[in-house]
C-alpha positions, 0 to 999 in steps of 0.5 A, a space after each residue: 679840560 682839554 688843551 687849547 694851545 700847546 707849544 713844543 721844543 719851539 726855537 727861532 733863530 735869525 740870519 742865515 747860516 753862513 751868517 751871524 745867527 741869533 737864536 730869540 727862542 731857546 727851546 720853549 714849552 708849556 699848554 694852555 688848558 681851555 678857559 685858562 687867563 695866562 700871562 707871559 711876562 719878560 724884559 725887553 728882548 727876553 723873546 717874548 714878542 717872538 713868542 707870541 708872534 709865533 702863536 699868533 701865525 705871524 711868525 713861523 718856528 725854526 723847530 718845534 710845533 704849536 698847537 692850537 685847538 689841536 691842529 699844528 699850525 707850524 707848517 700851514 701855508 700862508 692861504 691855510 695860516 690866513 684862514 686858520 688864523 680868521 676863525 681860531 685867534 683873536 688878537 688884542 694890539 696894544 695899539 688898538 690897530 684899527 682902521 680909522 676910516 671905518 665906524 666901530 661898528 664896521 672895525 668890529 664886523 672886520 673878522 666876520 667879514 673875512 670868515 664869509 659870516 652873511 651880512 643878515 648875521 654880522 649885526 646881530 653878532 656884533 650887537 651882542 659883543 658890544 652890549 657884553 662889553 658896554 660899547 653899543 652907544 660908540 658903534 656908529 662913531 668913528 675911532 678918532 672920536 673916542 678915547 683910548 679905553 673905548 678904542 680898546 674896547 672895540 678893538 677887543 670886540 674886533 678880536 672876540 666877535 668871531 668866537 675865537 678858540 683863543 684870545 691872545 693880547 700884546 701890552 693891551 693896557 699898554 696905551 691906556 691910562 690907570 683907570 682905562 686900563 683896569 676897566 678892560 682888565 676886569 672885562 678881560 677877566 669876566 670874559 674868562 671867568 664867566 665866558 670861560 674864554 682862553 686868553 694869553 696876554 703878553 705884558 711886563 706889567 705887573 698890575 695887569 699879570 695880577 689878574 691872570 690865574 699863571 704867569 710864565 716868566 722868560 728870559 734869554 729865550 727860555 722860560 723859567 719860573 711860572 707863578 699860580 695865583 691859586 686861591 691868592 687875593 689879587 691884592 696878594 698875587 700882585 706882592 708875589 709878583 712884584 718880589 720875583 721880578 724884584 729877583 731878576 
């Protein structure tokens, strides 16, 4: 299998150096292999969000580089950074992040747009990402006029619709209610499983970490203990979950 993110040495420092620093990241390594459901799971302030950040080119690394699709992307340009990060990453919010003055269908289309696809190809694309996640019926409305997991939902057809080398999500259940928030974590894990898309998912939750096939754990900026689902029940990662973080 071949690498789809790989990142190296990386550390974040804040403040100047005639001033109090902070340093959020400590040294940071690990790969993604394509196809791959990995989560990142950690306290507040564990570095976590700094982390993924940096991944998703919001941010820049003091050191170390990040690989994705195997380019470096620790020192492109913001011109480069805004291309590569249009076509490569797609990026789930836990607020959804969509544009209420715009239908669900023209959120979605958003990434397609900004990658210059023709407009004779965008609804086609968009159709077929709404009908594998079972939103074609909500395109026409606007955000304001559904619920949150269907927000949710067109949020990750925003993120997935250009065919990303890798899907990232911060809290994505976050703001969902238990039932919403299972439904897109069993369309999350069909994507990867049958899709074979590559997703990092940032959470605290345990639930959600239970359908992922790796957890890397981080604290103080470093990342310790990792958990491999192996051929383990969801019902049964879930307990081994909930015993480590019942350690920390």
């Amino acid at each position: 299998m071949t690498e789809i993110l790989k990142v190296s040495a990386v550390t974040k420092t804040y403040g100047k150096k005639n001033e109090k620093q902070y340093q959020a990241l400590k040294g940071i390594d690990f790969s993604i292999e394509s196809g791959e459901f990995v989560a990142i799971m950690g306290a507040s302030g564990s570095g976590k969000t700094t982390l993924l950040n940096i991944i998703s080119t919001l941010d820049k690394p003091t050191t170390g580089t990040v690989m994705i699709n195997g380019r470096d992307i620790s020192n492109l340009n913001a011109n480069e950074m805004a291309d590569f990060r249009s076509k490569e990453i797609g990026f789930i919010f836990q607020d959804f992040n969509l544009l209420e003055n715009l239908t669900n269908r023209e959120n979605i289309s958003l990434p397609l747009n900004l990658c210059g696809v023709s407009a004779s190809k965008i609804d086609p694309l968009v159709d077929k990402i709404a009908k594998k996640l079972g939103i074609v019926d909500i395109l026409a409305k606007y955000p304001a006029e559904i619920s949150g997991g269907q927000k949710q939902r067109i949020a990750a057809a925003r993120a997935l619709v250009h065919d990303p080398a890798i899907l990232l999500a911060d809290e994505p259940t976050g703001a969902l209610d238990s039932k919403a928030a299972t439904s897109l974590l069993e369309t999350m894990k069909d994507l990867n499983e049958n899709d074979k898309v590559s997703i990092l998912m940032v959470t605290h939750d345990p639930y959600s970490a239970s359908y992922v096939q790796k957890i890397l754990f981080i604290k103080d900026g470093k990342i310790g203990k990792q958990l491999v689902r192996g051929q383990k029940s969801r019902e049964e990662f879930y307990q081994e979950i909930i015993n480590e973080l019942g350690r920390r």
